[in-house]
N, C-alpha and C positions, 0 to 999 in steps of 0.2 A: 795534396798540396797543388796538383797540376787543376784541379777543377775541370776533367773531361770527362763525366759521364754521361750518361743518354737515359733518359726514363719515358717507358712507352705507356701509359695509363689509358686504362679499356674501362670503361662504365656500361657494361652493355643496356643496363635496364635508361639509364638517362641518356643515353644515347648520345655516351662521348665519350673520345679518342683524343688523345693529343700525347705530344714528341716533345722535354721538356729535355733540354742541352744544356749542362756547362758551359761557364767562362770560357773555360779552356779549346771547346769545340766550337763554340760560334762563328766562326770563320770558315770551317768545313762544314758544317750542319747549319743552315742559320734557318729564321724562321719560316719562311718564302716555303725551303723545300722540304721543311718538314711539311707543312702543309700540303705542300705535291705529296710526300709520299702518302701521308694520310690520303688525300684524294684518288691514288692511283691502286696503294695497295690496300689502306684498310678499309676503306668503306666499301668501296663493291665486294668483296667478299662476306664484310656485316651484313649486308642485305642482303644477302644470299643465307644466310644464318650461319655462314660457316666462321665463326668466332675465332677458333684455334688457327686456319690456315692465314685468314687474316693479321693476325698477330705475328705469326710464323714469318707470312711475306713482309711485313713493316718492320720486323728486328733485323732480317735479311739483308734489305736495301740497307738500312742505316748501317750496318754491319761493314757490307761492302762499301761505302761513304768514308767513313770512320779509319777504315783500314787504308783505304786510297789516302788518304789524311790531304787532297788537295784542297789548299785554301782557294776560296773562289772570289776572283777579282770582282770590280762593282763591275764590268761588262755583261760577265755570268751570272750574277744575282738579276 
């Protein structure tokens, strides 16, 4: 009913990744920094082939986002 989950989606052969957020998290996760995380954790490590660790570091971060639960003003965004 609250609508916060996080879905992290690996395509390794088509070569995509994406962070898809609940209603409920939008405010803490929004799009901007899923795509930093994407950018910071999962792709350099896909191209490295290391799939698993990649994955591992992008559920991490949002982990640690999520748990923090700070909503980010439009300064931060």
């Amino acid at each position: 009913g609250r609508d916060n989950g996080v879905l992290i989606l690996v395509a390794p052969r088509d070569r995509q990744v994406r962070i898809e957020v609940g209603y409920g998290l939008e405010g803490v996760l929004p799009d901007g920094l899923a795509g930093e995380i994407i950018r910071e954790q999962a792709i350099p490590a896909f191209r490295n082939g290391d799939f698993g660790g990649g994955i591992e570091a992008t559920a991490a971060r949002v982990a640690a986002i999520v748990i923090a639960g700070h909503v980010l003003t439009d300064d931060e965004r």
